[in-house]
C-alpha positions in Angstrom: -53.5 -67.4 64.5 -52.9 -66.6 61.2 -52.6 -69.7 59.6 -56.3 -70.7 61.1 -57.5 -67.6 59.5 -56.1 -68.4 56.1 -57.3 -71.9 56.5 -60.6 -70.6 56.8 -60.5 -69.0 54.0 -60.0 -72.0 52.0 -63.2 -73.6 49.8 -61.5 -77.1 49.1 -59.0 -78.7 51.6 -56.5 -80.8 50.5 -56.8 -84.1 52.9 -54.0 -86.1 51.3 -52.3 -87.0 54.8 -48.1 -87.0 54.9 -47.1 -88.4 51.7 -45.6 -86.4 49.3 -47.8 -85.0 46.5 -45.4 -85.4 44.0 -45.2 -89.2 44.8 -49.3 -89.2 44.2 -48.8 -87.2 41.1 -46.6 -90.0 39.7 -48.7 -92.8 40.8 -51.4 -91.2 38.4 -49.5 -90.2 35.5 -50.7 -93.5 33.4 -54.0 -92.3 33.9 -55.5 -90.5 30.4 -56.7 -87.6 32.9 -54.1 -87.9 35.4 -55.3 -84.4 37.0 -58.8 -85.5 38.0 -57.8 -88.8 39.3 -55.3 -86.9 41.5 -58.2 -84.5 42.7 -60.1 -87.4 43.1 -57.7 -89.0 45.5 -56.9 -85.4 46.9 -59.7 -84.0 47.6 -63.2 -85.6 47.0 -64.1 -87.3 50.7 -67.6 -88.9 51.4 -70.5 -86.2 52.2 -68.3 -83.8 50.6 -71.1 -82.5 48.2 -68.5 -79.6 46.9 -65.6 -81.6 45.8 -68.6 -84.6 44.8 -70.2 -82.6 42.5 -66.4 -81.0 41.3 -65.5 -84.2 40.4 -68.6 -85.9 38.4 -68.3 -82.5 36.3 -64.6 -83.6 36.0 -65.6 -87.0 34.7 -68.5 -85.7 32.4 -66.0 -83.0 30.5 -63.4 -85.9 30.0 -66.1 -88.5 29.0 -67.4 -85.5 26.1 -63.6 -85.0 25.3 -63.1 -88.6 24.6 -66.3 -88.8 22.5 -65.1 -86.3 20.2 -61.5 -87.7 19.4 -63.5 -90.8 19.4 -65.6 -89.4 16.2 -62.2 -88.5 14.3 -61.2 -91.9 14.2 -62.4 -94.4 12.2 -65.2 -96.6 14.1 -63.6 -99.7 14.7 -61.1 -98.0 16.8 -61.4 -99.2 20.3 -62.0 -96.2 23.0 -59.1 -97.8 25.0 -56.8 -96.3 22.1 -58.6 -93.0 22.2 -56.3 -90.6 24.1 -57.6 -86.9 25.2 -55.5 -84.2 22.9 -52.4 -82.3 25.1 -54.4 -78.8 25.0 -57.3 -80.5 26.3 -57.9 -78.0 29.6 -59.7 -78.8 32.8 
């Protein structure tokens, strides 16, 4: 009883089935932002509008953080070698 109330409680359910999450996480460390490929794969499930709309702010914040390393470097450096700074939070 009082794990259905707690679930209840929840806004964003983690569906990622029986495989270890740690497992996932390692799968998406080569990733540049590891963390929202992992929600992604997480949480985000069709007609989910929440964890939809989560995620495209997700992508939009890393595409803006990418831009402005990008403009540091010197313009023939391919955005491929752009990597997001270690503080960068989301």
């Amino acid at each position: 009883m009082a794990n259905s109330i707690n679930r209840s409680k929840k806004k964003l359910l983690h569906r990622s089935g029986s495989r270890r999450f740690s497992y996932r996480l390692n799968e998406q460390r080569g990733s540049e932002f590891f963390e929202i490929d992992m929600f992604k794969e997480v949480y985000v499930r069709p007609k989910d509008e929440l964890t939809e709309q989560l995620h495209s702010t997700m992508v939009e914040k890393d595409q803006t953080v990418l831009d402005e390393v990008a403009s540091q470097l010197p313009p023939e450096t391919p955005i491929e070698e752009v990597f997001p700074p270690e503080d960068a939070d989301f």
